[in-house]
C-alpha positions as CSV (number, residue, x, y, z in Angstrom):
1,X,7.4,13.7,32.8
2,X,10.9,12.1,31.9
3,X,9.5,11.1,28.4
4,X,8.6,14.7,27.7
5,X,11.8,15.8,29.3
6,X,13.9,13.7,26.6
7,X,11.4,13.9,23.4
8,X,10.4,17.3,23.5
9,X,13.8,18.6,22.4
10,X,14.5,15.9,19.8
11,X,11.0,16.7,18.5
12,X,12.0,20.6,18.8
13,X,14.9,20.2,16.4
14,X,13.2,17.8,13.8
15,X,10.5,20.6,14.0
16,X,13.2,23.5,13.3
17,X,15.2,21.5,11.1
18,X,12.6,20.6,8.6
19,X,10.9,22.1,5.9
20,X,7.7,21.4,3.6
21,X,10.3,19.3,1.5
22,X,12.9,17.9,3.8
23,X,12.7,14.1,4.4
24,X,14.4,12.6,7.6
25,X,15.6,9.0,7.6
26,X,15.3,7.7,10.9
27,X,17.1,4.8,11.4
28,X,17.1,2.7,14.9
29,X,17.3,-0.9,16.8
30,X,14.1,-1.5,18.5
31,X,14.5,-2.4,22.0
32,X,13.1,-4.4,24.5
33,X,14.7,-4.0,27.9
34,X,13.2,-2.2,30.5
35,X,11.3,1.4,29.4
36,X,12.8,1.5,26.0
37,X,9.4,0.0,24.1
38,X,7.4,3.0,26.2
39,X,9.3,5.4,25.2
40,X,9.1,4.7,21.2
41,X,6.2,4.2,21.2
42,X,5.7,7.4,22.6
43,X,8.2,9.3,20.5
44,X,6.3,8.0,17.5
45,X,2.9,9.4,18.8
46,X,4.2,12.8,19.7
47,X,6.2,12.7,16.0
48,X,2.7,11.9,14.1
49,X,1.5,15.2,15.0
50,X,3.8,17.4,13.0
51,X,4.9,14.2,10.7
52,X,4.2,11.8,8.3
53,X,5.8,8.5,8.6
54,X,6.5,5.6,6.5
55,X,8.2,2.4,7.3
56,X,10.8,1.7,4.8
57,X,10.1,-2.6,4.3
58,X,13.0,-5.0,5.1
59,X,13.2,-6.2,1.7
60,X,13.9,-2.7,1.0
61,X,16.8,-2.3,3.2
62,X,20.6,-3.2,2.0
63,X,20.8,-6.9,1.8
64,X,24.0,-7.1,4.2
65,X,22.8,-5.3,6.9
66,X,19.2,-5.6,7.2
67,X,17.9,-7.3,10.1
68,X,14.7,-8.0,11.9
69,X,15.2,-5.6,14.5
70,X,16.8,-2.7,12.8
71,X,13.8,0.1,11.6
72,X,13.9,2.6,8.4
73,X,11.5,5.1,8.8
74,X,11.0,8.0,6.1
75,X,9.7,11.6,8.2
76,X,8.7,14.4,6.0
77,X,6.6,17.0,7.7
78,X,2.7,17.3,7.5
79,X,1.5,19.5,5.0
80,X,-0.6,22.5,6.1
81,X,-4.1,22.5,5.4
82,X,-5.4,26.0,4.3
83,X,-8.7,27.3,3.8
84,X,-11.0,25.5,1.6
């Protein structure tokens, strides 16, 4: 499919990129128009398998520049689970 065509590889590189310690900040402005809310809403899905994610609040963002529609998220890969 076209998501899976443009995800996979961003996904692929966060994947390769990362370590048990690394944390990503991904910063974006959500968007409306046309497929735009499909795909993130996909992206994020696909990125909670290998990821954790937390939403950085807006009263945690720089005072001039927050805005409404502008999203801090903090990635950090998923731990492995080993044998109990």
């Amino acid at each position: 499919t076209f998501f899976g065509q443009s995800l996979e590889p961003l996904l692929k590189t966060l994947k390769d990129l990362t370590g048990p310690d690394t944390c990503v900040l991904c910063c974006y402005e959500q968007r409306t128009m046309g497929k735009n809310p499909e795909i993130e809403r996909k992206y994020f899905e696909l990125l909670q398998r290998d990821f954790e994610l937390e939403r950085i609040p807006l009263d945690r963002h720089d005072e001039e520049y927050r805005s409404e529609d502008i999203h801090i998220v903090s990635i950090h890969r998923k731990r492995a689970v080993g044998p109990h």
